[in-house]
N, C-alpha and C positions, 0 to 999 in steps of 0.2 A: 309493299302491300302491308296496311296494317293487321294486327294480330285480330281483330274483331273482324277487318273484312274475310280473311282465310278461314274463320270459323264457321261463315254463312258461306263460303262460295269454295272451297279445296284451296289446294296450293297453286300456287303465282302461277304455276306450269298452266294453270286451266285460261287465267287472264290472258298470259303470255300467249296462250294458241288461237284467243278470238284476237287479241290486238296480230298479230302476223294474219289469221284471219282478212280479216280488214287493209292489212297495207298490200293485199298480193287481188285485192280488188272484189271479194266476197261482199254479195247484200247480207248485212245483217240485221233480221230481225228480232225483236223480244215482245214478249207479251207479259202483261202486271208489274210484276218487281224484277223482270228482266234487265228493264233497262238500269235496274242499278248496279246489276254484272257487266252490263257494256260502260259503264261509265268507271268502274274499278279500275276496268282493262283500258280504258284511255280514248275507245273507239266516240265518247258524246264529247269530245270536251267541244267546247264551242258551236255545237250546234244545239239546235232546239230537239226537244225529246217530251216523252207522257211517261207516266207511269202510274200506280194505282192512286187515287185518290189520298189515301191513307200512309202515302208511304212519298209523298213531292216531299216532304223537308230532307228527308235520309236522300234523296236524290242528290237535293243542293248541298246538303253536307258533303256528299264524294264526290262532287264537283260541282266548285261554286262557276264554273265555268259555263255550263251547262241553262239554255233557252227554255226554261218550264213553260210545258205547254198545258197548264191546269184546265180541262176542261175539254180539250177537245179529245176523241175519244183514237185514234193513233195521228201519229203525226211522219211523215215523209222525209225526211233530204238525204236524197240520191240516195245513196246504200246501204245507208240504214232506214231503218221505218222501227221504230217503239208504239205500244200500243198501252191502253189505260188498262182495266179490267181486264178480265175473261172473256168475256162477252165481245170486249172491242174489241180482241185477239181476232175474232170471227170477221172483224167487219174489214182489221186489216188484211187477215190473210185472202179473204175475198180480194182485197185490192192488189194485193198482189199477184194473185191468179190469174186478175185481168195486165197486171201490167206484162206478165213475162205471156199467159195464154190470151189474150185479149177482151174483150166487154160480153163477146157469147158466151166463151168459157165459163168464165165469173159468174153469170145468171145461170149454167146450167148448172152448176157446184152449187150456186146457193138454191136452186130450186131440187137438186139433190140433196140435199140437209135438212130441206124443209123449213128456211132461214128468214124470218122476217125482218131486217133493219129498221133501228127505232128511227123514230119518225121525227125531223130535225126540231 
């Protein structure tokens, strides 16, 4: 790990526990510049991922390996899910409510928050 990533993120031990995280089968998700802590730890290389608008180059920087999904607002595959913004945080974790609680769930959560989804 380089010395500027352990400045923003603690020591390897924090990477180290989402990457074992991850190889012992855990969905991981992040939201805004999350995903540039999953991508330190090893968990995006090769797949596609979001992160905040303002922050895709530091993305590609820690791994140029890594699928920019500029634009769409989280992005999916299998067990990980990365999300843009705050606000997309919302839209993912709704999607996940439904995919582990199903599609009622999901609309009772978001009609418990009081949640309206922009509008594509």
């Amino acid at each position: 790990m380089s010395p500027a990533l352990g400045r923003y993120w603690g020591s390897g031990r924090h990477l180290a526990w989402l990457s074992e995280l991850h190889r012992q089968g855990t969905v991981l998700a992040s939201v805004c510049t999350g995903s540039l802590v999953l991508a330190a730890a090893g968990p995006l290389a090769d797949r596609p991922a979001t992160t905040h608008r303002d922050h895709l180059d530091k993305l590609a920087k820690i791994d140029s390996s890594v699928g920019l999904r500029a634009g769409q607002r989280y992005v999916e595959d299998g067990d990980i899910v990365t999300s843009a913004g705050v606000s997309a945080g919302i839209d993912m974790a709704l999607h996940l409510v439904g995919r582990f609680g199903g599609a009622e769930e999901s609309e009772l959560t978001r009609n418990g928050i009081q949640y309206e989804p922009p509008r594509a």
